[in-house]
C-alpha positions, 0 to 999 in steps of 0.5 A, a space after each residue: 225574497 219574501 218579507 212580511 210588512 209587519 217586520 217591515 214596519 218593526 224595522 222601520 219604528 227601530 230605524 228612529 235613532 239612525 239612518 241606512 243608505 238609501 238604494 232608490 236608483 235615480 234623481 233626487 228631483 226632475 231633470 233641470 231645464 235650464 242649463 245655459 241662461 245667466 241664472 244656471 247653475 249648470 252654465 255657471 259650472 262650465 263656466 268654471 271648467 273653462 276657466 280652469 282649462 284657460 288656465 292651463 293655457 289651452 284655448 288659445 290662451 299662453 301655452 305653459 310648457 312648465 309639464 306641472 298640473 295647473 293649480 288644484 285642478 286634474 289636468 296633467 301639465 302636458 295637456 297642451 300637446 293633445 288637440 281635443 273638443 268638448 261639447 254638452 248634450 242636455 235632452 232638455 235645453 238645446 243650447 247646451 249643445 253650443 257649450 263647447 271648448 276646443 283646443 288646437 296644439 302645436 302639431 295638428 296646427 302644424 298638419 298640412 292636409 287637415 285643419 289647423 284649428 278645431 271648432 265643433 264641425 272638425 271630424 275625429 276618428 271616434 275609435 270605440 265609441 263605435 260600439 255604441 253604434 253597433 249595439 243600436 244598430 242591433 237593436 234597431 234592426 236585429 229581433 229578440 230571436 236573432 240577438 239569441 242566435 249563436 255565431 256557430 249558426 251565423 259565421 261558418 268558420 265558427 260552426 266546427 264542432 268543439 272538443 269537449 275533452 280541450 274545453 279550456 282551450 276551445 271557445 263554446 261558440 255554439 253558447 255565444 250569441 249577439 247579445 253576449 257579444 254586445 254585452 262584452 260578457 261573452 268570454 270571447 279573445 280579446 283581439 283577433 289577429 291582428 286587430 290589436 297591438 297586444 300580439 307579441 309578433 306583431 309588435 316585433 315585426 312593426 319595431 324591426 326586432 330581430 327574433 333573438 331580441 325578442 326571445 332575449 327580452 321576453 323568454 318567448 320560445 322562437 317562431 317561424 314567421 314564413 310558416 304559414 301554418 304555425 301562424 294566425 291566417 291574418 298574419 299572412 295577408 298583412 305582411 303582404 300590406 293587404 287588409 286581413 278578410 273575413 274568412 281568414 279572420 275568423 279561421 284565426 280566432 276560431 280556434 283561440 281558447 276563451 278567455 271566460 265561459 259565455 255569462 261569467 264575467 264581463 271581458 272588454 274585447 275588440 274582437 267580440 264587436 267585430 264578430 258582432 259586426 260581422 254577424 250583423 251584417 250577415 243576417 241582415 244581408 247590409 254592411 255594417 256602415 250600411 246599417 249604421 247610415 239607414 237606421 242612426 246617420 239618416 234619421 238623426 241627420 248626422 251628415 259628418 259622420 262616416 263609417 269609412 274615412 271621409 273624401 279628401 274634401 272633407 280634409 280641411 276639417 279634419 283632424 289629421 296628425 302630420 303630412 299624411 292622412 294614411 300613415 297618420 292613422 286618420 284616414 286608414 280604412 278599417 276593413 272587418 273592423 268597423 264595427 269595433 271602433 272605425 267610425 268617424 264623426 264631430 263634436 256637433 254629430 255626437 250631440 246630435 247622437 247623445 240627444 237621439 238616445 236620451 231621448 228615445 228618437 229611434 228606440 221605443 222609450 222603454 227599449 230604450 230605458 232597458 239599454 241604459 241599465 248594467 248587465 253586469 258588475 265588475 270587482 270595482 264596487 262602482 264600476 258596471 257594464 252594459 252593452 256597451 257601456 261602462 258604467 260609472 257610478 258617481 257619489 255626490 260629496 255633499 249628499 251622498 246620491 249616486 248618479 249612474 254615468 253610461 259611458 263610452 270611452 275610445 282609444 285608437 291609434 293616435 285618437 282618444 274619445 269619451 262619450 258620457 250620457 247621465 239618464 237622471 238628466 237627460 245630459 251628457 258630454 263628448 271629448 274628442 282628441 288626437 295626437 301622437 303624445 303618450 299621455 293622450 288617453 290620460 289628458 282625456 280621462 282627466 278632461 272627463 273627472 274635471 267635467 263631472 266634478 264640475 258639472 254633476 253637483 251643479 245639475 243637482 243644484 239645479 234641479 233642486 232650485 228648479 224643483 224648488 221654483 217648480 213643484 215647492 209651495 203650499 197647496 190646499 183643498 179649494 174654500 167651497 170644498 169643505 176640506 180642511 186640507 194642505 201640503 207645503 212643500 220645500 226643496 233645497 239641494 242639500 236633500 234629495 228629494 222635495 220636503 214634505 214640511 206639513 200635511 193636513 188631511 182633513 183636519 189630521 196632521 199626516 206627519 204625526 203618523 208617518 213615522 210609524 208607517 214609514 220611519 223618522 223624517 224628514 218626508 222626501 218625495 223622490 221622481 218616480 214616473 214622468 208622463 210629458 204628453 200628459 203633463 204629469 209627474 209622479 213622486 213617491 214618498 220615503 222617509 229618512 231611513 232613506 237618507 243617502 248621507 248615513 252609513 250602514 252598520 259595520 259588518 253587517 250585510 243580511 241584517 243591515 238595514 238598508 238590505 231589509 228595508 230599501 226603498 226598492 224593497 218597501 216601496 208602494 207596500 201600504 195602500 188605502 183601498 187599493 191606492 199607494 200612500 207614497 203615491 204623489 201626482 203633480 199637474 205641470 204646465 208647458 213651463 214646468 211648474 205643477 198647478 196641482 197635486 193629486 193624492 189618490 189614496 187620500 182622494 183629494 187634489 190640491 191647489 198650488 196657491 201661489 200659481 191655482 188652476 182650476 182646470 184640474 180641481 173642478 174637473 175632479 169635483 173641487 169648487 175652485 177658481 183661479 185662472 180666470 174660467 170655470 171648468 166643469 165636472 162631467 157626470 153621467 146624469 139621468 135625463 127624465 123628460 118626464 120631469 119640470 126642468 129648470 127654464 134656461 139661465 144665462 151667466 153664472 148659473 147657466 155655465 154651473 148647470 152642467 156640474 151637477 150630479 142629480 137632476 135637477 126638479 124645479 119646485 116652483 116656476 114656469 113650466 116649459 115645453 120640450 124644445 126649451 129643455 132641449 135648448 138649455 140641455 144644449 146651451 149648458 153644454 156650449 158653455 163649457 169653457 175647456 176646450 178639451 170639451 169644447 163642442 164648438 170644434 164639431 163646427 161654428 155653427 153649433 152655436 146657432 143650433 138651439 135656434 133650430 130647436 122645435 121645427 124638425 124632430 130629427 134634430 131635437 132627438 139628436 140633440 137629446 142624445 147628444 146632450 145626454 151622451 156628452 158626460 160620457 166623453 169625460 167620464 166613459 161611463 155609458 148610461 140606459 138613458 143615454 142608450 135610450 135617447 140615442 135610439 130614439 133620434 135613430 127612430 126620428 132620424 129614420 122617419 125625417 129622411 123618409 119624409 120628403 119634406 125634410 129630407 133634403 133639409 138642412 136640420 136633417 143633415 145637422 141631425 145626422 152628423 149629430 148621430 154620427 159624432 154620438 156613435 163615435 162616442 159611444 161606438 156604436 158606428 155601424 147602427 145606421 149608415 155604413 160609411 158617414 162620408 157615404 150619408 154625408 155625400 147623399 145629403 150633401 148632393 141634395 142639398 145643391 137642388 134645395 132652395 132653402 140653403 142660402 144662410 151663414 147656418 146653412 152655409 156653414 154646416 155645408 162647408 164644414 161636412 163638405 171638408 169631411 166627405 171630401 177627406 173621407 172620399 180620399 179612401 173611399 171612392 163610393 163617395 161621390 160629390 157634385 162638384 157644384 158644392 165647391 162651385 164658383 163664388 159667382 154660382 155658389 150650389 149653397 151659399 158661402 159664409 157671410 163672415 170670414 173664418 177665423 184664419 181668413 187673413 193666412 190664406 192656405 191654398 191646398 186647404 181650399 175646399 177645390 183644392 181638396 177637391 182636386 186631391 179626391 179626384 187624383 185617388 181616383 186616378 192615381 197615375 193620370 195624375 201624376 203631373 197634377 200631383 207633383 204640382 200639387 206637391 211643391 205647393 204643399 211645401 210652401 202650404 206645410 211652411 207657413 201653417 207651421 209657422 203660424 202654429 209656432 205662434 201660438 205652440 211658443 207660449 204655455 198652454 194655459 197662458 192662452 185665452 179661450 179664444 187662442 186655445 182654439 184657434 191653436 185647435 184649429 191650426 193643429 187640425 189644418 196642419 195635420 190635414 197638410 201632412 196627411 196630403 202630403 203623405 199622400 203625394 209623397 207615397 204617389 211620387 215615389 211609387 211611379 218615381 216621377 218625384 226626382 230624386 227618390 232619397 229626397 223623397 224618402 227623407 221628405 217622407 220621414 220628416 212628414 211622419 215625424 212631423 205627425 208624432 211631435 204634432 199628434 204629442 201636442 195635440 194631446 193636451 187637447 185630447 179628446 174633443 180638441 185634439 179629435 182628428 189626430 187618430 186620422 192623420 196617425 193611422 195615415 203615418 202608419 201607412 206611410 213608414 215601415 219603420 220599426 220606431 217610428 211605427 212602434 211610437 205611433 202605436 204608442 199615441 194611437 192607443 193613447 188617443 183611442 182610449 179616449 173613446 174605449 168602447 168605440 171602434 
């Protein structure tokens, strides 16, 4: 469909006297936070449905057997004889999942094998919401090629060729692939004999009717029952008592006629998802539960879930209906039809289940978006189908927004289920239940309607209060900007969407030309992109033609308003030079609530007044301050030492050296020689008080290199280079001049480490890791040592015979680049050290440090230099030293425990709550946590190579957690990109060695690419 922006615009000015239904799909605010404290609306609504179940007598509360509906409520009145358990899963609020109801009736109390009282722990079967796990057990494990292939190439009994002339009565399944199957809109019978309790024969042989009744009652032509040939294969092994197998099961349903040709209408079958099971299992060479425990039980850690009925241990949690588990259909083994609804599992397994998926823990995130999306309609204008959702669209009464449920229901037997997850919200909600009552299926269909009448409004409300918290307020170009401009922002839960009340853009009020650009008000900012590593959301800008609570024109379809113009349509259609007009991006902070917004078209960034941070404005070029510490604009700057610099300044006028974008000509003053520029050059870099580009992560002592200015040419080259290539880490922009002092160091360098006066010195050796942390930047690592850890080791080696290494400068420069070769030493066994450098403190080769490190007092064995040391030597001889690194291993646990631990001390508070120095210190025990991980990797992969590390599932599992441990730290380290946050690429490309999982492989990629363009043009 091709629309013109100038009809566009001609509907919207003609839209000023109604409003048309708004289509942009999703929430009208972010997700809400916080829905379990005392101030929640969400809890205050569960509060509600409790009550009203309490009322019902469920609970524990009297029983009213009066079989009339509680007061106003859904409920039917029998509900009391259906044990069920209900629990909450929130993606962004842990506690929810401690919002639970459970309620016990008559008969399970009753049941003398299973439990008399369920809680959250209590295993169900879970009947059809199985289904779910099968799909993402496909999608997990099945490619895009093999989702496409037919079941004619997979399962032989199918692969008969098909009678064109009988093609209403023969399934194409040479056109049914996996995909269609999962989708449940591949046409395929409903059941297979005798997978369910609609086959006619079935039904008279499990009541005793006779034949004649039978014919009697239904006018059914009679059967011969004993014919094995008039009769489905299954039909034989199950009047024997035996489970039906495969190949007699698909000999029965190969020849059934479709219900519907492959993609025409979705079709609900039970079938469908056995045969996807069975394919599943086919190509991939692993039974089903196999699947299911690898690839979701495992890695979600959902240790009461099972996909064949659980040992008589677990019993006495389960919900088991009368004296016998098997003939009270709890523990009867589902055979081939696992896949189709044979799971069993509890409240707290599920909620462990709903969170996986909403938050993307085993799929890629956009994997995972493309799941929760309709594949299909169905007749009911809000009734979709997914694969295997069914998808239920819920319309808000007081706004008119409508809000997707993804949903799973289960029916099976004497057990009813409902899984329900809301995207928009990163919420859901699970209902178990058993018993023998006929209204079982219904009290749980109910249960359902209570909870989301309840519970949806209240996580809008919530939503909007905490937008209101969050991103409301007035927002304005910092005084010294010289802009007159601002925002105020409102929200209320009675609109979708946050409320542009007023917007001045240097000095013109925006309102007055929106209506014709984008129809009446009010102005709405709706979600649009949320980016949590990077602590930003993007909101796009709609008017009123958007509002949800208008109606469309009567009767008409094509020319209706909300068809020619809908948000979907019209939206990011007017840009300024390329940047959308709608588009808003706000800066958030660990807390939620936005410092500023950025408006790229208008190229300006605006200070939240309430809340100002001037990270972000003074980054972007707005003089502002607010959180206590100035931040810098990085520019690229020409570097003319030709020039009269300005001498070096101290305070204030030192810390604002660095944001200017010219260079800076002194019209009068003292001149001064080349190494006080250098010096000043430097210092001005120093001050730099965001520890995102914090030089001081390089190492303490760079604070005292200025004082080594002026004696060693190597070094004040290096300097200059390094100082001159520093704008370039903010703004990758790479200058001739910065080119031009990075080659010259190369040359001062070169002729340094051929003098043997300095050779072996320590400004030389200061000066080439310089030179290295240049080449990172501007990638250019090949231009003089090969390998860093190789010059490293070389110059590190001479310096145990030098004289002139006894200072804090010297010792701290050794043991900060002696950390480095060792970690690089662990791949590359050309480096070789002496071991006198991590000698006794009695011998030192180089003097230790006279003040402590900063962490001194949590003392880490394994970071130990000798410690790391050890580990070099173990890469050398892997399985010599097996015992040394198990040893070394078990005291990695206790090493990983306690960093952890006081990485948690400072994670648990927001980012920019943190003072400078607590910012760094988090830096720093960031990197010594990584380092730990990166061992332990190590040692894992060692142990379970030689198998020499007891139990191998143990160590698997030891290895995942590692690896993940890797992408939720190199998440967090993020905000520090990219000095802060420099050592992360490391430890993830050791993470992609260690697993061979497809997610987690496909998540690391995803942060390594985030981290690598920080520096695009390195390699």
């Amino acid at each position: 469909m091709h629309l013109s922006l100038r009809h566009v615009y001609a509907l919207v000015a003609a839209q000023s006297l109604a409003g048309v239904l708004g289509d942009f799909s999703g929430p009208g605010f972010p997700a809400p936070k916080d829905l379990t404290s005392d101030q929640s609306l969400v809890g205050a609504a569960w509060k509600s449905v409790t009550a009203t179940l309490e009322a019902a007598g469920l609970g524990g509360g009297s029983i009213n057997n009066s079989g009339n509906r509680p007061n106003g409520s859904l409920i039917p009145g029998d509900v009391q004889n259906t044990t069920f358990s209900i629990g909450l899963i929130s993606l962004h609020d842990p506690d929810a999942a401690s919002l639970q109801f459970h309620h016990t009736s008559p008969e399970i109390a009753a049941s003398t094998q299973g439990t008399k009282k369920v809680d959250g722990n209590s295993i169900y079967r879970i009947a059809s919401i199985t289904k779910v796990f099968t799909v993402l057990a496909g999608l997990l494990t099945l490619s895009d090629a093999e989702w496409e292939r037919p079941l004619s190439d997979i399962l032989a009994p199918l692969s008969a060729g098909r009678d064109i002339r009988d093609s209403v009565l023969s399934t194409p399944w040479d056109k049914v692939t996996m995909r269609v199957l999962a989708a449940q809109i591949g046409g395929v019978p409903r059941d297979g004999f005798p997978g369910g309790l609609g086959e006619i024969a079935l039904q008279m042989v499990l009541t005793n009717m006779t034949e004649a009744e039978l014919m009697a009652q239904s006018g059914l032509p009679a059967g011969n029952m004993t014919d094995p040939l008039s009769n489905p294969p299954c039909l034989v092994y199950l009047l024997r008592g035996e489970a039906c197998p495969e190949t007699a099961y698909l000999e029965g349903v190969a020849n059934r006629a479709p219900t519907f040709l492959p993609w025409t209408t979705p079709g609900y079958t039970n079938n469908g998802f056995t045969l996807l099971g069975l394919a599943m299992a086919n190509v991939t060479g692993q039974t089903i539960g196999r699947l299911y425990q690898d690839n979701i039980l495992a890695p979600l850690d959902m240790k009461s879930t099972f996909s064949d009925p659980p040992p008589t241990a677990e019993y006495p949690r389960s919900v088991i209906i009368g004296d016998d588990a098997v003939a009270g259909g709890f523990a009867v083994a589902n055979g081939i039809f696992v896949s189709s609804g044979g799971v069993f599992s509890t409240t707290r397994d599920l909620a462990r289940f709903g969170t996986g998926i909403l938050n993307s823990t085993l799929l890629a995130p956009a994997q995972t978006r493309r799941w929760l999306k309709p594949v299909s309609h169905t007749a009911r204008l809000q009734y979709a189908v997914g694969a295997p959702w069914e998808i239920v669209r819920y319309v808000s009464p007081a706004t008119g927004k409508a809000t997707d449920l993804y949903t799973k229901s289960g029916d099976s037997g004497s057990y009813s289920s409902w899984l329900v997850l809301l995207p928009d919200y990163g919420f859901g909600f699970s209902i178990l239940s058993a018993g023998s009552a006929r209204s079982r299926f219904r009290v749980v269909a109910a249960l359902a309607d209570t909870i989301t009448h309840a519970l949806v409004p209240a996580l809008e409300a919530q939503a909007a209060a905490e937008a209101a918290r969050n991103l409301a307020g007035v927002y304005r170009a910092a005084s010294g900007s010289g802009l007159n401009s601002s925002l105020v922002l409102t929200a209320a839960d009675a609109t979708p969407g946050v409320v542009v009340s007023s917007w001045v853009s240097n000095g013109t009020d925006v309102l007055a030309y929106l209506p014709a650009l984008v129809g009446p008000g009010p102005y709405r900012l709706l979600p649009s992109v949320v980016d949590s590593v990077g602590g930003q959301i993007a909101l796009r800008l709609v008017g009123a033609a958007d509002a949800t609570s208008a109606q469309e024109t009567p009767g008409a379809l094509f020319s209706a308003p909300g068809m020619l113009i809908a948000d979907w349509l019209v939206v990011d259609a007017s840009t300024y030079y390329g940047a959308g007009l709608s588009l808003f991006v706000f800066d958030v902070g660990r807390d939620g609530r936005a410092t500023v917004v950025t408006l790229p078209a208008y190229r300006v960034t605006l200070c939240d007044q309430l809340t100002p941070s001037c990270s972000r404005c003074a980054r972007l070029g707005i003089h502002c301050t607010g959180s206590g510490e100035r931040r810098y604009k990085f520019v690229a700057r020409p570097d003319n030492h030709s020039s009269q610099r300005a001498p070096p300044t101290t305070g204030a006028h030192a810390e604002s050296s660095i944001a200017s974008s010219t260079t800076q000509l002194v019209p009068t003053g003292a001149p001064s020689n080349q190494a006080t520029l250098d010096a000043s050059s430097f210092l001005s870099a120093l001050q730099v008080t965001d520890v995102r580009f914090d030089l001081r992560i390089y190492g303490p002592f760079f604070t005292e290199i200025p004082r080594r200015l002026g004696r060693n040419e190597a070094l004040d080259a290096s300097v200059r280079a390094l100082t001159t290539a520093f704008p370039s880490v903010h703004t990758h922009q790479h200058t001739p001049d910065m080119y031009k002092t990075y080659g010259e160091a190369l040359r001062h360098l070169r002729a340094s480490l051929g003098d043997p006066a300095t050779a072996a010195s320590v400004e030389t050796l200061c000066a080439v890791y310089l030179i290295m942390i240049c080449q990172g930047w501007i990638g250019r690592g090949a231009d003089f040592f090969p390998s860093h850890g190789e010059a490293m080791a070389y110059m590190l080696n001479a310096a145990t015979a030098s004289r002139h290494w006894q200072g804090d400068f010297e010792a701290e420069i050794a043991n900060t680049l002696l950390v480095l070769t060792l970690l690089e030493s662990f791949g590359n066994h050309k480096i070789k050290l002496d071991p006198r450098l991590w000698a006794a403190e009695d011998t030192p080769a180089v003097a230790r440090p006279s003040r402590p490190p900063a962490d001194e007092a949590h003392h880490i064995e394994c970071l130990q230099v000798s410690s790391l040391a050890a580990v070099s030597g173990f890469t050398r001889d892997v399985q010599g030293s097996l015992p040394a690194i198990r040893s070394t291993y078990e005291v990695l646990q206790t090493d990983l425990a306690k960093m952890k631990a006081l990485l948690s001390e400072v994670s648990t508070t927001a980012a920019s709550d943190l003072t400078l120095s607590e910012r760094r210190i988090h830096v720093r025990r960031q990197t010594g946590y990584g380092t730990l991980l990166l061992l332990g990797m190590m040692a894992n992969w060692a142990l379970g190579v030689y198998g020499v590390g007891g139990n191998p599932l143990a160590l698997e599992l030891e290895r995942t957690m590692l690896v993940d441990e890797v992408v939720e730290l190199a998440r967090q380290a993020s905000q520090y990109r990219p000095l802060g946050s420099s050592a992360m690429p490391g430890f993830i490309m050791a993470a992609k060695i260690t697993t061979d999982d497809a997610v987690r492989l496909g998540q690391l990629e995803e942060l390594l690419a985030l981290y690598q363009s920080d520096f695009p043009s390195s390699k």
